[in-house]
C-alpha positions in Angstrom: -20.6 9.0 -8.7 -18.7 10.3 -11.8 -19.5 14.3 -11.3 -20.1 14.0 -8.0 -17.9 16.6 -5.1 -16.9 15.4 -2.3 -16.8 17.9 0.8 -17.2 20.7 -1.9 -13.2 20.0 -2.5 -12.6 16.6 -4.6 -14.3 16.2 -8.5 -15.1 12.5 -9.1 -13.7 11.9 -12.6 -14.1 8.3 -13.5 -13.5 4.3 -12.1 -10.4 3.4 -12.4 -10.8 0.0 -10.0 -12.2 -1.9 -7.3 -12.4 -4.7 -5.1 -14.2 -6.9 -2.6 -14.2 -3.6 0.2 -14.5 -1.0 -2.2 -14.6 1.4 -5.3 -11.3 3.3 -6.8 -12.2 6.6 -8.5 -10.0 9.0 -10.3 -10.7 12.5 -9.0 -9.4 16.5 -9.4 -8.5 18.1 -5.7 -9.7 21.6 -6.9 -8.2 23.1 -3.7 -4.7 21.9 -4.0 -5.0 21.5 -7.8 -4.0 17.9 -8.0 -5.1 14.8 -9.4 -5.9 12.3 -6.4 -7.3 8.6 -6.3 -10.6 8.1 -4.0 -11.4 4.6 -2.4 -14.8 4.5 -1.7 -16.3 2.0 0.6 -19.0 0.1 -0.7 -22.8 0.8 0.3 -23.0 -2.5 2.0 -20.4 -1.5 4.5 -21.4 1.3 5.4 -24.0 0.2 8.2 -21.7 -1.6 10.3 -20.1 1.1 13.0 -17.3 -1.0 14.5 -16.0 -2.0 11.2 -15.9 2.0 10.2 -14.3 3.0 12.7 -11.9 0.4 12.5 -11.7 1.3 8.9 -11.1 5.0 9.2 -8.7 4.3 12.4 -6.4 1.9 10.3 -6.3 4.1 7.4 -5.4 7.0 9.4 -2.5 4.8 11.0 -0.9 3.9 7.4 -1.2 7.8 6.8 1.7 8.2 9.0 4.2 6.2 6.6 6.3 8.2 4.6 8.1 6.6 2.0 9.1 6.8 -1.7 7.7 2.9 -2.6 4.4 3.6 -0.1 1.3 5.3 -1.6 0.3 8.7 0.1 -2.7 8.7 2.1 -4.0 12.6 2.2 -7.3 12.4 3.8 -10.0 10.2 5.3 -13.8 11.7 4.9 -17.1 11.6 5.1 -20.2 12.5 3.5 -23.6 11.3 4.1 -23.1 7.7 3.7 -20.2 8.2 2.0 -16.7 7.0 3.6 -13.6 7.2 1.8 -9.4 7.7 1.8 -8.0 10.0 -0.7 -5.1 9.0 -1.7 -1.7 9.9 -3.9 -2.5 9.0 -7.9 -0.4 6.6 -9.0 -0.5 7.0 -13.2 0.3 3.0 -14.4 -0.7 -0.4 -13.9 -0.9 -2.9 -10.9 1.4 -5.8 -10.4 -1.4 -8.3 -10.9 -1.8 -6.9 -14.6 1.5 -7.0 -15.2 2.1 -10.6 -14.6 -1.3 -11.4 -16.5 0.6 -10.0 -19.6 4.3 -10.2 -19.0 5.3 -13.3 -16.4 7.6 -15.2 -16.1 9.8 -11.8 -15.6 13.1 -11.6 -16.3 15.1 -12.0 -13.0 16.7 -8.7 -13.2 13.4 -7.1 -12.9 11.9 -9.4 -10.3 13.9 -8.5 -8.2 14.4 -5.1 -8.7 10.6 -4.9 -7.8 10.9 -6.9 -4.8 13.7 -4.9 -3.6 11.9 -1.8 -3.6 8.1 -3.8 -2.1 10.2 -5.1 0.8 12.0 -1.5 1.3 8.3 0.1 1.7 7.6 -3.2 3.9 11.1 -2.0 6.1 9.8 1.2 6.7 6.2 0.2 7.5 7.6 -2.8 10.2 9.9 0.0 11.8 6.8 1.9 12.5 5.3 -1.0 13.9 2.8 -1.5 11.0 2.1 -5.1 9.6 0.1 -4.8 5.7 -1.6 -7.9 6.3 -2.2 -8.2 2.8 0.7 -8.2 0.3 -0.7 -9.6 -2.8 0.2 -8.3 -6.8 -3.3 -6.6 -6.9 -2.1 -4.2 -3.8 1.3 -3.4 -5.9 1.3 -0.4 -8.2 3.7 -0.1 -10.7 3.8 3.9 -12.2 4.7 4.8 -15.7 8.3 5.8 -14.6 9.1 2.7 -12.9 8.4 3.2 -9.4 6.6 0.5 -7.2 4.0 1.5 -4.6 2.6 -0.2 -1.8 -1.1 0.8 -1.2 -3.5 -0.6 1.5 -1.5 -0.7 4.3 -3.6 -1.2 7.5 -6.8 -1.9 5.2 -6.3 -5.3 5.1 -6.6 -5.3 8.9 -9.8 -3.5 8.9 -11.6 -6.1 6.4 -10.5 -9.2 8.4 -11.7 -8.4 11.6 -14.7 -7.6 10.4 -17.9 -9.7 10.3 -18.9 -9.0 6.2 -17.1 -10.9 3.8 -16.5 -11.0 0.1 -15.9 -14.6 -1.3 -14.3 -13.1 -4.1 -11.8 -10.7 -2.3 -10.8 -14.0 0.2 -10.3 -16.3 -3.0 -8.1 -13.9 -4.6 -5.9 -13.3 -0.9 -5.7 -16.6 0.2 -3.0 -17.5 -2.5 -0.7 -15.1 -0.5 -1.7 -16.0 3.1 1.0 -17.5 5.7 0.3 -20.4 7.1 -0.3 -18.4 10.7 -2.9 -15.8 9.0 -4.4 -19.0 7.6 -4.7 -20.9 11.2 -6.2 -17.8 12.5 -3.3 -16.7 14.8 -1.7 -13.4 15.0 0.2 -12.5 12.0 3.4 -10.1 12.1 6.2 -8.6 10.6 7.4 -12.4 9.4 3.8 -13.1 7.5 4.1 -9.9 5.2 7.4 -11.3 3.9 6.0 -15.0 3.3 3.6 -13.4 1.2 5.9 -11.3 -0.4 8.0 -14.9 -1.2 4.9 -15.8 -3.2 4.4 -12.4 -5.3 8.6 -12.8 -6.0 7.5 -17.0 -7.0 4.9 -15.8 -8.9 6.6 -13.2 -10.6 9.7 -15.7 -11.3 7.2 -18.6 -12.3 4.2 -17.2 -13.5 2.3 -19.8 -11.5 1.1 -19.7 -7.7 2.5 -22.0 -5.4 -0.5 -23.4 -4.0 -4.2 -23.5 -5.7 -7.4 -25.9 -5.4 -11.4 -25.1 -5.9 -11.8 -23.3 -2.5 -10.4 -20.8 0.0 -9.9 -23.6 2.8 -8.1 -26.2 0.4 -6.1 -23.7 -0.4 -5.3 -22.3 3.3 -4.7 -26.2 4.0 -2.1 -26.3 1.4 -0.2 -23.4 2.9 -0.2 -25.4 6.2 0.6 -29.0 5.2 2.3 -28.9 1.5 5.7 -27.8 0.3 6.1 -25.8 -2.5 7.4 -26.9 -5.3 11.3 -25.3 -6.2 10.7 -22.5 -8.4 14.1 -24.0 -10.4 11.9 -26.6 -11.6 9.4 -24.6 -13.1 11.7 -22.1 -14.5 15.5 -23.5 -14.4 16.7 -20.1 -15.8 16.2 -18.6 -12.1 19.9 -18.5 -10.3 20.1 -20.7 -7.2 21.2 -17.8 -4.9 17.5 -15.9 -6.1 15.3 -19.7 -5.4 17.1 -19.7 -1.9 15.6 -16.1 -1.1 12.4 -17.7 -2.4 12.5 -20.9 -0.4 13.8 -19.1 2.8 10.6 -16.6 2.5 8.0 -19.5 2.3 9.2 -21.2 5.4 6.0 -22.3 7.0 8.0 -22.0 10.4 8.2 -18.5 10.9 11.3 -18.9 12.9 13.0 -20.2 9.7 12.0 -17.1 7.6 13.9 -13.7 7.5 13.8 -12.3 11.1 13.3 -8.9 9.3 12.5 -7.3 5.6 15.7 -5.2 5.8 17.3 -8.7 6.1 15.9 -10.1 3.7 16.6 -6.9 1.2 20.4 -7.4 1.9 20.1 -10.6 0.5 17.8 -9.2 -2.8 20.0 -6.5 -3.3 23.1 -8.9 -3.3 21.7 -12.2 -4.9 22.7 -10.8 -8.5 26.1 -10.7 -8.0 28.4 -13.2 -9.7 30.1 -14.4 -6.3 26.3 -15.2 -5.0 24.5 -16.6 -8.1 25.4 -20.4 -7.6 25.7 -20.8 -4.1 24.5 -23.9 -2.3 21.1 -24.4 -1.8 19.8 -24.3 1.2 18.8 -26.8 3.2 15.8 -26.0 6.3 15.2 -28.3 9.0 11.2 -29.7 9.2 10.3 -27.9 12.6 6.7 -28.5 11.7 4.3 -30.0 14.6 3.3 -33.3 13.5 -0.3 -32.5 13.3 0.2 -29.8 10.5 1.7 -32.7 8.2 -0.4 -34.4 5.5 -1.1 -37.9 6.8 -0.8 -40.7 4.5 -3.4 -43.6 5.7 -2.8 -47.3 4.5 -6.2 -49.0 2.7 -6.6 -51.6 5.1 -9.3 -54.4 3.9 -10.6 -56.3 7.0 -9.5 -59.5 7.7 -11.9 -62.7 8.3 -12.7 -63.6 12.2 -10.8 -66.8 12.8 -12.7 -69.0 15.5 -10.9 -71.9 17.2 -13.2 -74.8 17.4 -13.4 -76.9 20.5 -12.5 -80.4 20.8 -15.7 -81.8 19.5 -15.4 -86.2 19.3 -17.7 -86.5 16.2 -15.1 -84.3 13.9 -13.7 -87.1 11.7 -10.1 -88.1 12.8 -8.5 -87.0 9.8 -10.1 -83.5 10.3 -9.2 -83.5 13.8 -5.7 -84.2 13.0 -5.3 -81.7 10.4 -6.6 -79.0 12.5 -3.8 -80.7 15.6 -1.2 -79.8 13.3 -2.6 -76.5 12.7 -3.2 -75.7 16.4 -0.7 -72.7 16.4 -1.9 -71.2 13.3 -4.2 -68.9 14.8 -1.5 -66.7 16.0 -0.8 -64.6 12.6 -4.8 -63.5 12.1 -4.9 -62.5 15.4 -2.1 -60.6 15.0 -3.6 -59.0 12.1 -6.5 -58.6 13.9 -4.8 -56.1 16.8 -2.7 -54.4 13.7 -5.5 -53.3 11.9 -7.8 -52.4 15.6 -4.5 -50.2 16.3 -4.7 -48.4 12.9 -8.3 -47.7 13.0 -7.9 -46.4 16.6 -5.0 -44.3 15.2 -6.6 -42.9 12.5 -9.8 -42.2 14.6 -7.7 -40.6 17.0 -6.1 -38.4 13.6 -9.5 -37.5 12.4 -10.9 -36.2 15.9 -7.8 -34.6 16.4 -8.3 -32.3 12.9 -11.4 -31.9 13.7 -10.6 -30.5 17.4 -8.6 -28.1 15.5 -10.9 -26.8 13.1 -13.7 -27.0 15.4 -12.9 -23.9 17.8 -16.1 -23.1 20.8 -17.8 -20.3 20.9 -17.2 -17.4 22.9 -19.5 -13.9 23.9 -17.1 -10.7 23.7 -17.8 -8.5 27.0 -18.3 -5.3 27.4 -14.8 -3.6 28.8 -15.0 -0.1 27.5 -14.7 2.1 30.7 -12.6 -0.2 32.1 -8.4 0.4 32.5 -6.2 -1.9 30.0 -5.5 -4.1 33.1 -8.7 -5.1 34.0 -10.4 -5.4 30.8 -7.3 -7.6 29.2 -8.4 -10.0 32.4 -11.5 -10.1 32.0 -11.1 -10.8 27.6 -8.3 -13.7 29.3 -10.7 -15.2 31.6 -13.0 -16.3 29.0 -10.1 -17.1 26.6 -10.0 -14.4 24.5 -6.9 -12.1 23.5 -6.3 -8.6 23.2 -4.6 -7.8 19.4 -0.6 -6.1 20.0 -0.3 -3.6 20.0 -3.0 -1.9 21.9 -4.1 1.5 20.1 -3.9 4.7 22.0 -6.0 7.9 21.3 -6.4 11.4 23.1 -9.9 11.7 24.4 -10.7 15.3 26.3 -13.5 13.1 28.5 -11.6 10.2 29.4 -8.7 9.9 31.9 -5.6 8.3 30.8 -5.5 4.3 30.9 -9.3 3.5 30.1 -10.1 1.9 27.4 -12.8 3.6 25.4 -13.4 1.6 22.1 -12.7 -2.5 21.2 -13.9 -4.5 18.4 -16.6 -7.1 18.5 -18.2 -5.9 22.0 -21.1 -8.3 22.3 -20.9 -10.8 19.7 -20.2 -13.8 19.6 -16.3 -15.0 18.3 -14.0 -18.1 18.4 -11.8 -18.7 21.4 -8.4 -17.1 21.2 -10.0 -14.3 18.7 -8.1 -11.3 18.6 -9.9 -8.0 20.4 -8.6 -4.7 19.5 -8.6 -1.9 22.1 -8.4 1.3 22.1 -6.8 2.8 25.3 -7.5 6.8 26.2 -4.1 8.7 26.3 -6.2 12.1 28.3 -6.0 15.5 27.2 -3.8 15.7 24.3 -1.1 18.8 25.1 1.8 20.8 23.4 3.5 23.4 24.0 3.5 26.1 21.9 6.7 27.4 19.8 8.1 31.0 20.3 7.5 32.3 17.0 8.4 36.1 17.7 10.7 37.5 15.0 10.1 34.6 12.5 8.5 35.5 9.1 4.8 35.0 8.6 5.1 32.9 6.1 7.2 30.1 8.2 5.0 30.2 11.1 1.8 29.7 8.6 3.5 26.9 7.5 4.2 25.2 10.6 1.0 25.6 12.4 -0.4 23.8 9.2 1.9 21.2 9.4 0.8 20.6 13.4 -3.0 20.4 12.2 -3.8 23.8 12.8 -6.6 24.9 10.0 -7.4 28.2 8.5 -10.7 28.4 10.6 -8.6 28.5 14.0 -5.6 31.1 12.8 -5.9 34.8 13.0 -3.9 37.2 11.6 -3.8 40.5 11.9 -1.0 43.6 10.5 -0.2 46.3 11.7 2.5 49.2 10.5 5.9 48.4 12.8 9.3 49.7 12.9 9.8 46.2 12.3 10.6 44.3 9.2 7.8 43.4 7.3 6.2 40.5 7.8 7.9 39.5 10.8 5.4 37.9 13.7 5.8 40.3 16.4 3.0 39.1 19.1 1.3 35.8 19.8 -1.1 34.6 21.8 -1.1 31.7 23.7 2.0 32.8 24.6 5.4 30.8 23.8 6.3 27.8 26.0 2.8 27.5 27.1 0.7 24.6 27.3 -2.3 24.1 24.5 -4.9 21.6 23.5 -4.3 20.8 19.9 -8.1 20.3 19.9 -9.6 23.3 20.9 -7.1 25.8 20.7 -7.3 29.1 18.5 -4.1 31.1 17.9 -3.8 34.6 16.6 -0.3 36.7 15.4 0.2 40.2 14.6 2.2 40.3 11.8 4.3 43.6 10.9 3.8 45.6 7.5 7.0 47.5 8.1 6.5 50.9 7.5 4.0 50.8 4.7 3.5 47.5 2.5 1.2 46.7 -0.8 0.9 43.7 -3.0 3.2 42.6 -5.4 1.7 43.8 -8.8 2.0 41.1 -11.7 4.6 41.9 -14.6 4.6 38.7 -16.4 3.9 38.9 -20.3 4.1 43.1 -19.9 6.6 44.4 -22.1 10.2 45.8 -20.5 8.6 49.2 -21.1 5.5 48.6 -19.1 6.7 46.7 -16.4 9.5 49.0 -16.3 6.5 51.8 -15.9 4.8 50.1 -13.3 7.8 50.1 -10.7 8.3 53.1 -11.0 4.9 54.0 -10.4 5.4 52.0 -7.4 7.9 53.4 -6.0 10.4 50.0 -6.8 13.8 50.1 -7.8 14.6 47.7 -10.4 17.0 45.6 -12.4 17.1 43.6 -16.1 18.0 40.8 -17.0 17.7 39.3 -20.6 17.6 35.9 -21.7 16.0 33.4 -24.0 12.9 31.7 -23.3 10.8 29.5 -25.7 7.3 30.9 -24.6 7.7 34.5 -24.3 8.1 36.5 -27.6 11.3 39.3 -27.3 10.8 41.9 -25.5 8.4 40.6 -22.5 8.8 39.9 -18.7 9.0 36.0 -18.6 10.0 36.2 -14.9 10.1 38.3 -12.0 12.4 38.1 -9.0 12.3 38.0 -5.6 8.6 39.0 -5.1 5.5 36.8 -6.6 2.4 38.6 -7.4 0.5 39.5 -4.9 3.1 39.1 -2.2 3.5 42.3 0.2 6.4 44.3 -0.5 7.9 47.5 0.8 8.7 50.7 -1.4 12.1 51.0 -2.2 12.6 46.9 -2.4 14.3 46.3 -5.8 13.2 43.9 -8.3 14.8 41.7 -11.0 12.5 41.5 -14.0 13.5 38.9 -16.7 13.1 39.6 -20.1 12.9 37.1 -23.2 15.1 37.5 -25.8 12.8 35.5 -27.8 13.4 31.9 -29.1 17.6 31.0 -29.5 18.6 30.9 -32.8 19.9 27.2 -33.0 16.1 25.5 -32.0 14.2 23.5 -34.2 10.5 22.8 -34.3 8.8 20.0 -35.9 5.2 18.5 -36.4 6.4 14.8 -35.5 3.7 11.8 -37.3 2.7 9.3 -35.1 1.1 6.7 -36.8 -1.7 5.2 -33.6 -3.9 2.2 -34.1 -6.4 1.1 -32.0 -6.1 -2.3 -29.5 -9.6 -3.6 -31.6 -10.7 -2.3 -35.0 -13.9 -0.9 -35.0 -13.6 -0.4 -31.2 -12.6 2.4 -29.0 -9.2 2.9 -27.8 -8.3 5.9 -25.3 -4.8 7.6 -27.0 -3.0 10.0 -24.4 0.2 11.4 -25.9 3.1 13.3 -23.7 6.4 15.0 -25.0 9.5 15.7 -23.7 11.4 18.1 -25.4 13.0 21.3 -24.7 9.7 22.8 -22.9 9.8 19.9 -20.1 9.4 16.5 -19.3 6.3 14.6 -19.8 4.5 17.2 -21.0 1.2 16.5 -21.7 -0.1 17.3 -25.3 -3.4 15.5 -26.7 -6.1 13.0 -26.0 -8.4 11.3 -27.7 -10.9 8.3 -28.4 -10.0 6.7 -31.9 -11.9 3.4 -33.6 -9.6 3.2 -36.9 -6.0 4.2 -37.5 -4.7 7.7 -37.3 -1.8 9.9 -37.9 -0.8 12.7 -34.8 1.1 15.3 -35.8 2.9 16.2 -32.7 4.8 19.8 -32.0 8.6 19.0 -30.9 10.7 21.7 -29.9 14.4 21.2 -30.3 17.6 22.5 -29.2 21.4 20.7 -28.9 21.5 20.5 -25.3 19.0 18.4 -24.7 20.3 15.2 -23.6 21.9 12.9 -26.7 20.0 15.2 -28.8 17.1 13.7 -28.6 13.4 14.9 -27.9 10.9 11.4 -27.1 7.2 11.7 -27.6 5.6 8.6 -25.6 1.8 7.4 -26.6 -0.6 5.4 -24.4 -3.4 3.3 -25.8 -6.1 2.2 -23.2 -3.8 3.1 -20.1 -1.0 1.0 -21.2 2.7 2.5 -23.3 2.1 1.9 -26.8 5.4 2.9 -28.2 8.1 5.9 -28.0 8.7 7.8 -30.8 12.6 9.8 -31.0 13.1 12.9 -32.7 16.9 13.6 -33.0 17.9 17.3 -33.3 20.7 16.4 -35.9 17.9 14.8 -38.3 16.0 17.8 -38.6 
């Protein structure tokens, strides 16, 4: 796909992941002039309906999460038998990596990541959104530090779907709770039992459980306890292993009752008053049949007959067997022990077996029917409908009827989980009185309400009015609209005569002087230094943009540079950069940050042998401690920082 545009608007650039559901892609938004990340779903997904919609449904669901430790979700598409979610870029590494190369962490940092994971978790729960699927390879870490949750709602889309990837189970069954492993419904309680493991795993660079399968594994999350991450790594403070151990809690009700409850304690457990508390001690609420049963080897004992009172048994024989009338009593006792323990441990096997053994159940048909009748009918043949119910506008469907579930004719286990998807009628608004407001602010907020450029007019027309100003609309304010198939038009006022803005930037002050007057524009200067322009050129103009209408007679502030200030200092900066494999190719992206910005971007390029950069710095004593950094990247990952001090040069 590298090359390839999707819906004319996003540039496919390269891979940059991928997992069991789908492909990651690195791509340019050449409308909005932005780097994005695409997820696209793999080919052998794309055939089945229900789990697409459910897909595209669950992704638009975690679109409405706004938060600084969540990743962006900017659109969901389609094209041909393409589907995918574009998504914010995050510039770094996953958590996953991170612990391949770093782990055990130091506990400073541990938690400093968890504290922000279950802050994105917080927000996500409050909106009544469950990940489903915490796990280190859904946990991006950018290049400035910052954690990011991705996948929300994803997770939900995969598992109630019929296609599976062994490999994409194997690598999230590490991280299920024991209720997402016993098929039941998971909430806000299993997100933070997983996040328990990513913190253990982080702490400990081990997992908590592991065997040779998915189901051994899911077994162990049921039945085994974890061993005390204090005894794997002793340097973790007690106060931090009782966050741990409270997390894991295979009784839910023993967990944290929230994630912001359970950040009060990470964002406290560093203190010195907390760091050797007691340990805490939980109570076993476990049902007996989700312990590991330990059964005794029990070799059979011989059948003891009694023999009758035959006369031809010699007397001596007879007598010996007269004082050993009453011995019979201890085998037979052994006999009923052992009958009892087989029975028992029949009764043990059946009774796993019952519980792994669930029957078979058809899903009916309820679409068309109103959320009270069709949740009967899914109860009457022991089936469940998933909370919470989904709700969507439909223009054809009356309000209460549910128009879409998952797994409509197939064949599930009892107590599966049905999602529905309830009509909520005609969708209306009312529309905003936006007489008197600038064009610019309405444009803004119809965009922001899903209004698109191909159902907005505008029109100008010359007005005693101000320019710009909105001074008709139709519909009309404080009437009612469907969002859905609604067209608005303004007429906007150009005040008594209007033209575009012309552009003065990198004119000289004599020229762009010129031009205003030519214009008819009054004007003001105002002179200072700037590091690109050369003295005696416009660097900046004020208040008006090019190509933004303005009036004649509106005065404008032009900036001009007074060139470069005498105390900077440039340099060409050696960075000595070898690559990760001699002989092989390394990817080295450098960035600066000196007095022209942060971050700034300078050079990339493929080496196979040593080399030396010589990188431009700009200098000037401001800058903070004096100090310009140029940061190099080999293969994706920080290779070193390099400090140029202004008082060295």
């Amino acid at each position: 796909m590298i090359g390839q545009q999707l819906s004319g608007r996003y540039e496919i650039l390269n891979r940059v992941g991928g997992g069991g559901m789908a492909l990651v892609f690195k791509a340019h938004d050449k409308l909005l002039n932005r780097m994005v990340a695409i997820k696209v779903l793999r080919q052998q997904f794309v055939y089945d309906e229900d789990f697409i919609r459910r897909f595209r449904r669950e992704a638009q669901s975690a679109a409405s999460l706004s938060h600084p430790n969540v990743v962006s979700i900017y659109d969901v598409g389609q094209e041909d038998d393409i589907h995918y979610i574009v998504m914010e870029y995050i510039e770094g590494s996953n958590l996953n990596e991170e612990i391949k190369n770093r782990a055990p962490f130091q506990v400073e940092e541990a938690i400093h990541i968890t504290c922000q994971i279950c802050d994105a978790l917080d927000h996500a729960h409050q909106n009544q959104i469950i990940h489903r699927d915490i796990k280190p390879h859904n946990i991006l870490i950018g290049r400035n530090g910052r954690v990011k949750v991705t996948d929300f709602g994803i997770a939900r889309a995969a598992s109630s779907s019929e296609i599976t990837q062994t490999g994409s189970v194997l690598g999230s069954v590490h991280y299920f709770s024991p209720e997402h492993a016993k098929g039941v419904t998971q909430g806000a309680k299993s997100d933070l039992y997983s996040l328990g493991i990513v913190l253990y795993q982080m702490l400990t660079n081990k997992l908590p459980f592991s065997g040779e399968s998915p189901i051994s594994i899911a077994l162990k999350h049921l039945q085994e306890n974890v061993e005390e991450p204090r005894k794997v790594n002793p340097l973790i403070p007690q106060s931090v292993e009782n966050i741990v151990l409270k997390s894991m809690q295979k009784n839910p009700e023993q967990r944290y009752q929230s994630a912001k409850q359970m950040l009060h304690d990470l964002e406290s457990c560093l203190s010195p008053e907390k760091m050797n508390e007691n340990k805490l001690d939980f109570n076993d609420d476990l049902d007996d049949e989700e312990h590991t049963k330990i059964m005794p080897v029990i070799g059979l004992n011989r059948k003891v007959q009694e023999m009758d009172h035959d006369e031809t048994i010699m007397p001596a024989l007879r007598e010996g067997r007269k004082r050993n009338r009453f011995g019979w009593i201890k085998p037979v006792i052994w006999t009923f022990t052992t009958i009892i323990i087989l029975f028992s441990a029949w009764y043990g096997v059946k009774a796993v077996l019952g519980m792994l053994e669930v029957a078979d159940v058809e899903v009916p048909n309820v679409v068309g029917k109103t959320l009270e009748e069709a949740t009967e009918e899914l109860e009457n043949v022991q089936l469940r409908v998933l909370d919470p119910v989904q709700y969507e506008y439909d223009d054809q469907v009356e309000e209460g009827i549910v128009i879409d579930q998952s797994d409509k004719n197939k064949t599930v286990k009892v107590n599966y989980p049905i999602t529905l998807t309830v009509s909520q009628g005609q969708e209306t608004k009312i529309m905003e009185d936006y007489i008197g407001m600038q064009w610019i602010e309405v444009e803004n907020d119809l965009k922001r309400l899903g209004f698109t450029d191909e159902n907005i007019e505008m029109i100008t027309e010359l007005s005693d009015v101000p320019n710009g100003q909105v001074i008709n609309q139709s519909p009309v304010a404080n009437s009612k609209y469907n969002p859905n198939n609604v067209s608005v038009s303004f007429t906007v006022s150009e005040g008594r005569g209007s033209f575009k803005m012309p552009d003065l930037i990198e004119y000289s002050e004599e020229a762009a002087i010129a031009i205003l007057e030519q214009k008819g524009l009054t004007f003001k200067v105002e002179r200072d230094f700037d590091l690109d322009m050369p003295k005696g050129f416009v660097f900046k103009q004020f208040p008006y943009d090019p190509g933004v209408p303005v009036k004649i007679g509106e005065e404008i502030t032009i900036h001009v540079s007074e060139g470069e200030p005498a105390d900077v200092k440039k340099t060409n900066h050696p960075v000595i950069v070898s690559p990760e494999i001699e002989g092989e190719d390394s990817k080295i992206e450098i960035t600066i940050t000196d007095a022209k910005g942060t971050d700034r971007f300078w050079n990339t390029k493929t080496i196979t042998t040593e080399e030396i950069f010589y990188v431009p710095v700009v200098l000037t004593p401001d800058l903070p401690n004096g100090t310009a950094y140029i940061n190099v990247y080999r293969n994706q990952k920080h290779f070193g920082r390099f400090d140029v001090k202004y008082d060295e040069l």
